[in-house]
Structures are given as structure tokens and as C-alpha cells.
C-alpha positions as CSV (number, residue, x, y, z in Angstrom):
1,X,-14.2,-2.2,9.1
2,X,-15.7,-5.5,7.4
3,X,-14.4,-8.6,9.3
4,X,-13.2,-9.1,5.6
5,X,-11.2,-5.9,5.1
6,X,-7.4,-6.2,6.1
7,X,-6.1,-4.3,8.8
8,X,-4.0,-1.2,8.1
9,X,-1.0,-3.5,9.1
10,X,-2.0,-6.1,6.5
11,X,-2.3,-4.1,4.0
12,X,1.5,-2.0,4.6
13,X,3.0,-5.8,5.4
14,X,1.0,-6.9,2.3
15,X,2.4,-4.0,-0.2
16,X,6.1,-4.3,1.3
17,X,6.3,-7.7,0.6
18,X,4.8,-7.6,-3.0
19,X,7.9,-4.6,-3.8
20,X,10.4,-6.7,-2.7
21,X,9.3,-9.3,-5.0
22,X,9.7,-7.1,-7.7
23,X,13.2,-5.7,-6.5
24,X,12.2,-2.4,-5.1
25,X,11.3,-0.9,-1.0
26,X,8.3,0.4,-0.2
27,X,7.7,2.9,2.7
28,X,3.9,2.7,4.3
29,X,3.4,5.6,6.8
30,X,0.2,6.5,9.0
31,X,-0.4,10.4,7.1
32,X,-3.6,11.9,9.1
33,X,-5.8,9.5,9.4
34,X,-5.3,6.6,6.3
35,X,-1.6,5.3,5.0
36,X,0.5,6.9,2.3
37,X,3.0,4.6,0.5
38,X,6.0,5.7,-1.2
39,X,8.8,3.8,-3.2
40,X,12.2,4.9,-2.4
41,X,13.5,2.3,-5.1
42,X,11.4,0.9,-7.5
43,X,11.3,-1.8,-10.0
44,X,13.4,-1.7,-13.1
45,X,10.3,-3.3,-14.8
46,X,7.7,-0.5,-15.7
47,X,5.1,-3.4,-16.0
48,X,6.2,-4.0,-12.3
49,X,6.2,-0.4,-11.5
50,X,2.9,0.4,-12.7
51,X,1.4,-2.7,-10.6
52,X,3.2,-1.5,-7.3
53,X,1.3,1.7,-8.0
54,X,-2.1,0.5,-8.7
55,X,-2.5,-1.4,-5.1
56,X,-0.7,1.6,-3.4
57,X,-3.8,3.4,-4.4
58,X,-5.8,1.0,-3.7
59,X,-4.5,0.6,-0.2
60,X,-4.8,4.5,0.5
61,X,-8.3,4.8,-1.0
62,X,-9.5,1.8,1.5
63,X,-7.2,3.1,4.6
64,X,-9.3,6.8,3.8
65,X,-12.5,5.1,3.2
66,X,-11.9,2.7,6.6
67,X,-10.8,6.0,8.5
68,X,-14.2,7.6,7.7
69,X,-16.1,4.5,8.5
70,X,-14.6,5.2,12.2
């Protein structure tokens, strides 16, 4: 990993703390060898929703892509 590129742990500390911004949980779990999120309760807001998404896939694309850089 880039010294630039967050650590797996900053990236699940950085997506559970954007959800409950928003009003909803979010569930970051080591699956193989990158991080899966999940929202066990989500956002009333689908503005919010669809943001929450968007940098959970973010964060598994870059945990897969970090994983393979290994």
C-alpha cells in the first residue's frame, strides 16, 4: 500500500462513522482477503443511502485491489 492509502482499519472506522452521521450502522468485516460492508439500518434519506453505498464500494474495490498488491 501507498503511504497515502488508508489502512483497512481507517477505512471501516472511516465508513462507520460517516453512517452514523446519517442515522444508520454499518457492519465492516475482513471477507477473504479485502472488507465487505453491510448496513444493518440505513438512512431514511435515499440521497444518504445511496452515498453510504458509493464509498462502501469504494472501500471494498481498494481493500481487493490493496490485497492483491500484497
Amino acid at each position: 500500500m501507498s503511504e497515502n492509502t488508508p489502512t483497512w482499519d481507517e477505512m471501516a472506522e472511516a465508513i462507520k462513522t460517516m453512517a452514523a452521521a446519517v442515522g444508520a450502522h454499518a457492519s465492516v468485516k475482513n471477507k477473504y482477503s479485502a472488507l465487505r460492508v453491510e448496513f444493518p439500518m440505513l438512512p431514511d434519506n435515499p440521497d444518504h443511502v445511496r452515498a453510504l453505498y458509493t464509498f462502501a464500494e469504494l472501500i471494498e474495490t481498494e481493500s481487493e485491489r490493496s490485497a492483491k498488491c500484497l
